[in-house]
C-alpha positions, 0 to 999 in steps of 0.5 A: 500500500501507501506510505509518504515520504517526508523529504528533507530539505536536500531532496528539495534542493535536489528537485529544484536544481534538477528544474532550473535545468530547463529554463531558458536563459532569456525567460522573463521572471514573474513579479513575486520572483523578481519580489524575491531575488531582492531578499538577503539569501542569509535569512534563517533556515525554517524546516517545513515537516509538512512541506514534500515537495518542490512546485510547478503548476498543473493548470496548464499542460507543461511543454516537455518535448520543447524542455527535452530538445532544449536539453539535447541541444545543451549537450546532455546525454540520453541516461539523464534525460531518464532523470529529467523531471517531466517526461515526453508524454503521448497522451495529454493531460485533458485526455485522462478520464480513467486512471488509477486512484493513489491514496495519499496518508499525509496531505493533498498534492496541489498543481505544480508540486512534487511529491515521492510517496512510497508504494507498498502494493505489489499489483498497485507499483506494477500498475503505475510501471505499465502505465508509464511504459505505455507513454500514459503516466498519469494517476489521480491523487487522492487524500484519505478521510480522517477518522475518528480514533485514529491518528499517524500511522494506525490510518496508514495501516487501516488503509493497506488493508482497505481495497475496492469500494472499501478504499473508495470510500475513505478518499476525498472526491477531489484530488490531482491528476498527477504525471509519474515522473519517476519510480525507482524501487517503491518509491514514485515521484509525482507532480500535481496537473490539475484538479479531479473529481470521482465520478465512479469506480472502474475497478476494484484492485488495483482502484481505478476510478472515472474522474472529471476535469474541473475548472475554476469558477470564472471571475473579473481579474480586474476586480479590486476585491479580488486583486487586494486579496490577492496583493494581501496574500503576496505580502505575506508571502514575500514576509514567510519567504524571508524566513527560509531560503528553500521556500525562495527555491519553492517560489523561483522553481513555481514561475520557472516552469508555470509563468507569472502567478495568477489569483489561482497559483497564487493561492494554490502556492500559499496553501501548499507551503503552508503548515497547515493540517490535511483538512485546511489544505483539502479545503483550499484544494476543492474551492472552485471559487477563486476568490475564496480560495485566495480567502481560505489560503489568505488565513492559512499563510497569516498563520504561518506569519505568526508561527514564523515569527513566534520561532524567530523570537524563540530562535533569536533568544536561545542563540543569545542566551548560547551565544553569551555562555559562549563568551563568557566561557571564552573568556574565561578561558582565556583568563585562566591562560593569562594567569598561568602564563603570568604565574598567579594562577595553576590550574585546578589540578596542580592547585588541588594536588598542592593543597594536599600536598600542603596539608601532608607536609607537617605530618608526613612522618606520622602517617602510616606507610599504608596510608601514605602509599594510598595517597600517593596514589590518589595525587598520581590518579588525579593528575591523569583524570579530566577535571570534568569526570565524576571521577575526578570529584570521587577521587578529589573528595577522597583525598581531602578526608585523607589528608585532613584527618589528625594521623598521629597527632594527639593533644597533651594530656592532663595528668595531674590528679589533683587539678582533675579533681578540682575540675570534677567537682567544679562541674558536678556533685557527688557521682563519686563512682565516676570521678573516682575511676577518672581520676585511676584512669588519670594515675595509670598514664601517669605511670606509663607515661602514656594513657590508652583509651577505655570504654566507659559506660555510665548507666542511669535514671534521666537528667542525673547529669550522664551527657554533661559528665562527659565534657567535665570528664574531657575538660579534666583530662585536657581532651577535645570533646565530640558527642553524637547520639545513636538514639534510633540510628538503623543504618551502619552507613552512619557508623561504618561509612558508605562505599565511595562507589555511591552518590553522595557518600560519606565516612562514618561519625568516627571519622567525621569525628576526627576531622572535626576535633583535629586530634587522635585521641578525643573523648568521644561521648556516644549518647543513648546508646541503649536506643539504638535501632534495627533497619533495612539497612543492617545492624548498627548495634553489630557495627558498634563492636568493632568501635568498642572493642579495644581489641579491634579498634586500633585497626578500625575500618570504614568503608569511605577510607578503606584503610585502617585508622588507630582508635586504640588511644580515645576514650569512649564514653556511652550513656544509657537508661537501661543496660538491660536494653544494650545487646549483650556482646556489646555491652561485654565490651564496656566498663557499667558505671551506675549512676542510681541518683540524687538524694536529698541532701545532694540536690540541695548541694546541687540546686545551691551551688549550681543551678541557682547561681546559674538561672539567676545569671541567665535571669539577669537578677543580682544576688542581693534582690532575692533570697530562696530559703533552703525550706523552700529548696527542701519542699521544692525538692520532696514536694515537686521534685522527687526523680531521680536527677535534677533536670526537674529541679532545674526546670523549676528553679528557672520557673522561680526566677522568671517570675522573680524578674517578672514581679521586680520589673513590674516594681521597678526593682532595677539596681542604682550603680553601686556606691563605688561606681558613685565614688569613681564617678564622683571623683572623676567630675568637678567639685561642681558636678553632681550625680544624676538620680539624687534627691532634690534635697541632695540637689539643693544642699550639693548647690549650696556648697558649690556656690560656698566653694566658688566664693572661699578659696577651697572646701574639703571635697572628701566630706561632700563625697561621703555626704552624696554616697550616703544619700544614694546608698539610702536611697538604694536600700529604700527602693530595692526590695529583696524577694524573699522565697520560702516554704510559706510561699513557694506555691506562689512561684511554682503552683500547688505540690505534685507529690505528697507524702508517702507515708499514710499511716503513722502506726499502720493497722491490721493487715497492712505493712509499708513495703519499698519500691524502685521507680523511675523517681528513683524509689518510694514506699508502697504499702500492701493492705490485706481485708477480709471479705468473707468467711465459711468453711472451705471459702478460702481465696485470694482477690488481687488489685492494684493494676499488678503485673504478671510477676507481683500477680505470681508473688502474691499467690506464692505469698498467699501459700507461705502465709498459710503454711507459716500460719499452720505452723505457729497456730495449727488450729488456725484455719483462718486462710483456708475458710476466709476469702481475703482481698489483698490491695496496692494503693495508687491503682493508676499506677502499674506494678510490677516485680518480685520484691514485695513477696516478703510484704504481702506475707507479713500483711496476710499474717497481720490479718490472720493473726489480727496483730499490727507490725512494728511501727516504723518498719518498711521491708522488701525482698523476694520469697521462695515457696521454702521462705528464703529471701533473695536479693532484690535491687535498687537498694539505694533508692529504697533507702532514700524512699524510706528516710523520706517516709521518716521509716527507722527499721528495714529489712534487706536480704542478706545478699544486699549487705554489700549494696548497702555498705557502699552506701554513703553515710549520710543516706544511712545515718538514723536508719536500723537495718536488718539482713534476713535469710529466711522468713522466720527472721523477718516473722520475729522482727515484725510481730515478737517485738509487738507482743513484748511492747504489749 
């Protein structure tokens, strides 16, 4: 079947030089030509997609065998005249009445143009070839109907496959009688004659069709409508045909073989050069009317005006633009030449490798053989790359990591001892552990001359000051400081760095480290190490070990260097809230320092010593306007306060001097200069002057000895000074109130208390027994009450509540057991708990309950119940019971104990296994405090009821 060509503009050229062959020397030009030969040939060149062939016109019959002689006479040979464009034919034009129908996809073929278009139809090609060897090269030329749905080459396809009526159908009526003026393979070159219309069908394959001969409508050529459309048209022409010499090739091609331009050609050029869709073209084709016609092509070629002007806009701005980058880029060029000529500048290459080289110079001698090798290597590597590779920006960034990272360089360490404790305690108090091991670690570099780095890790309750130690710590050993926290960390990119091979790719937070700090042996504080995630992208808990393990990390490997970097000599400090939550392997590798909390005594040093001084400076209130009362510290600390750590306390704190400077603006509470910034001032002016702010009375009276002094020879000035600087200072003393902070009205400042006293009972009844809890707080009392429901043979039962876990709920059970069994024991008529329903209950049921301690204190209530005798007044008890009555060792026995002073408790009972725990507690937390260590029950059986029935 049928498939157009769309023929570039070498194809054009082609045919219209084949054309111009032809023209006699002497034949007159038309006036749209000699319009045209007056134009600048340079214009910019306008590619025509639509455009497929060179023109000439079909409305009259062309003079091919005078064409054919001229070229004989001029010498050309028998094998080009088979090229020539319009062959000697028999048969004329007029005389075409059958011929065969060519569907043509794309556009119409006007008369006076060419057109090749390719021939897939095997009978169809055959039928065009006998055609022309019977000297009667003509065929009809029709454009196929659009159809709704399809578009481009799903058209074309339909088309191949349509024969007969089928294909009769889908082509336009009117189309051009065409002269075959060459086939070569598939293709067939045609040339446009004149119009056609289908009259019927002859046959069916190949389509062969009856047509008429249709002429245009007769009309006045001396019609001024007529001719002004005619002139609009032309002048628009001639504006398109600046924009593009091969349409001034179309235009000089046209009038050579068809003469002047008449309405008729004029509007047949203007629609066939135009860009105008198949639809608009197949319109102009069948107008018969020659003044609608030059109409229709009028709107087609004022299109086209406008399209060449918007491409000639954007033409015009994109070579600017290209044009100025350009030179720009020329002279860039250029001045970079002037400058390496001149000395004052390298190119970027031999800069970059001088600044490496730079860098690497001072510390030549301490970096590894290893490392120095790879280096070297690097500078050779970026030598050889071309500055505009993404190589060449892998290799540049490598090398400066490389030779910015601290090889062999370490900062002078402190070791005096005594100057690290004072820096210790200047910083924080108490955490007697840590500074302790701090300063071991200090004392054995002493003695080696030499430290190496330790992993330490410092686990406890929130806000006891476990980020804060660790810049103390470095302050002390006279260390460069670098803290990054692993909370929710789920990539080991950010530990172990990325392959170079990727975008963006960086080292790990050690490297990065070191070359921020500049040294080699930091302390590095790895904060909430006990939160440290599990991703996509692997297990950053695993690629901690390599970091922290003292056996492996002088020999650390990050993926970005690839080369081994020596942590051996840095300390690292980690933090945590729960050791329990740190994987076991990596928690093997460090050194545990427990830091349990702050007792009361210690958050009254803290809060006097450092957080108040501190709030009251960012506050910006002097020490002599306000004065908080350790009453008021005390209550603050029981009664707002109770965690564990003091951040809390420090939030509070601050909450008081806010509005301390709030009620002493709104006073007007500022402080005058001091008496000695008087004096100075005084001093420094005439005896005359006198200091602003003073009262009218001192005015007056300062006056009075002025004049005194202008009239004698001298007055004593020092008497004046002191006169004046006891005014202001009384003036002072008036206007400065000192805010007075105190138990009786710290609720003013910090609200109504959010604890209470955890002591309910002073003498605690039947049934219930003060036990001792760990929280968060950092411990408190708990009390286990035990009531009896009901009563009768065989009801015995145990109702638990108290929001309990699941271990407490299995203590109270194993409890309920002992308790029967101790009960039998001392009384073994008494079927108490095998016949009594009893309801055992732990206050503050919002708050949930868990662990095994308090096994010994549900006992001790269940036996006060059954036996119907209260425990010694003042006893507080913890630990875990076996079903045997042994008691096992518990924890947080500093908590505990605190939580028991606070609760003015004078007797508790450890397990025996806590002895040692409670040793090592300081002695202020133990003073006025009797302790019992117990194995068994029976033990804490005596303690608690033997002591009752000798005070009765």
């Amino acid at each position: 079947m049928l498939k157009a060509l769309t023929t570039r503009c070498s194809a054009h050229a082609a045919f219209g030089a084949q054309l111009r062959r032809h023209v006699p020397a002497g034949e007159p030009a038309s006036p749209l030509l000699r319009v045209l030969r007056g134009q600048n040939r340079r214009s910019p060149y306008l590619f025509r997609r639509f455009f497929c062939s060179d023109s000439t016109d079909g409305s009259d019959p062309v003079d091919t065998a005078g064409l054919e002689a001229k070229r004989v006479d001029s010498g050309e040979e028998a094998a080009e005249s088979k090229s020539s464009a319009i062959v000697t034919t028999v048969v004329r034009p007029e005389d075409c009445l059958t011929v065969i129908a060519l569907p043509l996809p794309h556009r119409p073929l006007f008369p006076g143009f060419y057109m090749p278009i390719y021939v897939k139809d095997p009978k169809l090609l055959a039928a065009l070839v006998e055609s022309r060897k019977r000297q009667a090269p003509y065929t009809g030329a029709f454009l196929i109907k659009e159809e709704e749905g399809t578009e481009g080459s799903d058209s074309e396809k339909n088309v191949y496959d349509l024969k007969g009526k089928d294909l009769l159908n889908r082509l336009h009526d009117v189309g051009t009688l065409a002269q075959i003026t060459s086939i070569q393979g598939d293709q067939v070159v045609l040339i446009g004659h004149r119009r056609l219309r289908i009259t019927e069908m002859v046959s069916e394959d190949p389509l062969t069709v009856k047509v008429d001969h249709l002429k245009e409508k007769s009309f006045d050529k001396d019609d001024d409508i007529l001719k002004a459309t005619s002139f609009e048209v032309i002048s628009t022409l001639r504006d398109v045909l600046k924009t593009s010499p091969l349409w001034r090739d179309h235009a000089q091609t046209y009038t050579q073989h068809i003469g002047d331009f008449t309405y008729p050609r004029v509007a047949d050029f203007g629609a066939a050069i135009s860009g105008a869709n198949k639809s608009q073209c197949q319109q102009v084709l069948e107008e018969l009317d020659v003044h609608k016609r030059l109409k229709l092509t009028l709107e087609l070629v004022k299109k086209e005006m406008e399209i060449s002007k918007i491409q000639e806009s954007i033409a015009k701005a994109i070579e600017e633009k290209i044009s100025g980058e350009q030179r720009r880029y020329l002279l860039n060029e250029q001045l970079k030449a002037i400058k390496k000529e001149l000395g004052l500048e390298t190119d970027d290459k031999t800069a970059l490798s001088a600044k490496f080289r730079e860098r690497l110079d001072p510390k030549k001698e301490k970096i590894p053989p290893h490392v120095l090798q790879v280096i070297e290597e690097e500078l050779t590597k970026l030598q050889l790359l071309e500055a505009s590779s993404s190589e060449f920006n892998v290799t540049r960034n490598y090398l400066d990591w490389l030779t910015a990272l601290p090889w062999g360089e370490y900062s002078d360490e402190n070791f005096d001892v005594i100057q690290a404790q004072k820096i210790l305690d200047e910083d924080h108090y108490g955490l007697t552990d840590v500074k302790e091991r701090i300063l071991e670690f200090i004392a054995v570099g002493k003695l080696r001359g030499t430290s190496q780095g330790k992993i330490i890790c410092l686990s406890g309750p929130p806000g006891v000051g476990k980020t804060s130690i660790g810049r103390s710590i470095a302050r002390a050993l006279n260390r460069k400081f670098y803290r990054f926290s692993v909370g929710g960390l789920s990539d080991v990119a950010e530990i172990k760095g990325h392959r170079r091979t990727y975008i963006g790719a960086m080292p790990g937070k050690m490297v990065q480290c070191l070359k921020s700090v500049g040294t080699a042996n930091p302390l590095v504080l790895i904060d909430e190490i006990d939160k440290l995630g599990r991703g996509h992208a692997g297990d950053p808990a695993s690629a901690m070990l390599e970091l922290l393990d003292p056996e492996q990390n002088a020999n650390f490997l990050d993926h970005y260097l690839d080369v081994p970097i020596d942590l051996s000599k840095v300390l690292f400090v980690c933090t945590a809230n729960v050791i329990e939550m740190i994987p076991n392997p990596l928690l093997d590798r460090m050194e545990v320092i427990s830091i349990a909390g702050y007792i009361t005594d210690e958050k009254m040093h803290i809060a006097r010593d450092y957080l108040e001084k501190t709030t009251r400076e960012a506050c910006g209130i002097k020490p002599e306007q306000v004065e908080v009362t350790d009453s008021a510290l005390l209550a603050l600390i029981e009664n707002y306060c109770r965690e564990a750590g003091v951040r809390n306390l420090q939030k509070q704190i601050e909450k008081i001097y806010r509005k301390i400077a709030l009620q002493l603006v709104r006073q007007g509470g500022y402080i005058e200069p001091l008496f000695d910034e008087v004096k100075a001032e005084s001093n420094s002016v005439s005896d005359g002057s006198l200091i602003e702010g003073a009262e009218a009375e001192s005015l007056e009276g300062s006056t009075d000895v002025n004049e005194s002094a202008m009239e004698a020879e001298i007055v004593d000035s020092s008497n004046k000074e002191t006169v004046e600087a006891e005014k202001i200072v009384e003036k002072e003393a008036k206007k400065v109130e000192r805010v007075l902070v105190d138990s009786s009205n710290l609720v003013d400042f910090v609200g109504k208390p959010v604890f209470h006293a955890d002591r309910i009972y002073e003498q605690t009844p039947i049934g219930v027994v003060m036990g001792l809890a760990w929280t968060a707080m950092g411990g408190s009392t708990l009390y286990i009450e035990t009531s009896q429901i009901e009563q009768g043979e065989g009801k015995g039962a145990l109702n638990l509540t108290g929001q309990l876990g699941d271990v407490m709920k299995e203590s109270a059970q194993i409890a309920h057991t002992v308790a029967r069994a101790i009960l039998l024991d001392k009384d073994p008529e008494n079927l108490y708990f095998a016949n009594t329903k009893v309801h055992l209950h732990v206050p503050a049921g919002a708050t949930p309950k868990d662990g095994p301690s308090a096994g010994c204190t549900m006992i001790t209530s269940l036996l006060s119940l059954a036996m119907n005798k209260p425990v010694k007044k003042d006893l507080a008890m913890t630990g875990e019971v076996t079903l045997t009555r042994k008691i096992l060792p518990i924890g947080g026995v500093k908590e505990k104990t605190i939580a028991a002073r606070r609760s003015d408790v004078k007797t508790i009972i450890f397990p025996s296994a806590n002895r040692r725990d409670f040793d090592e507690l300081a002695p202020n937390v133990k003073e006025g405090i009797e302790v019992h260590f117990v194995d068994d029950y029976s033990q804490i059986y005596d303690l608690a009821f033997d002591c009752t029935d000798k005070a009765q």
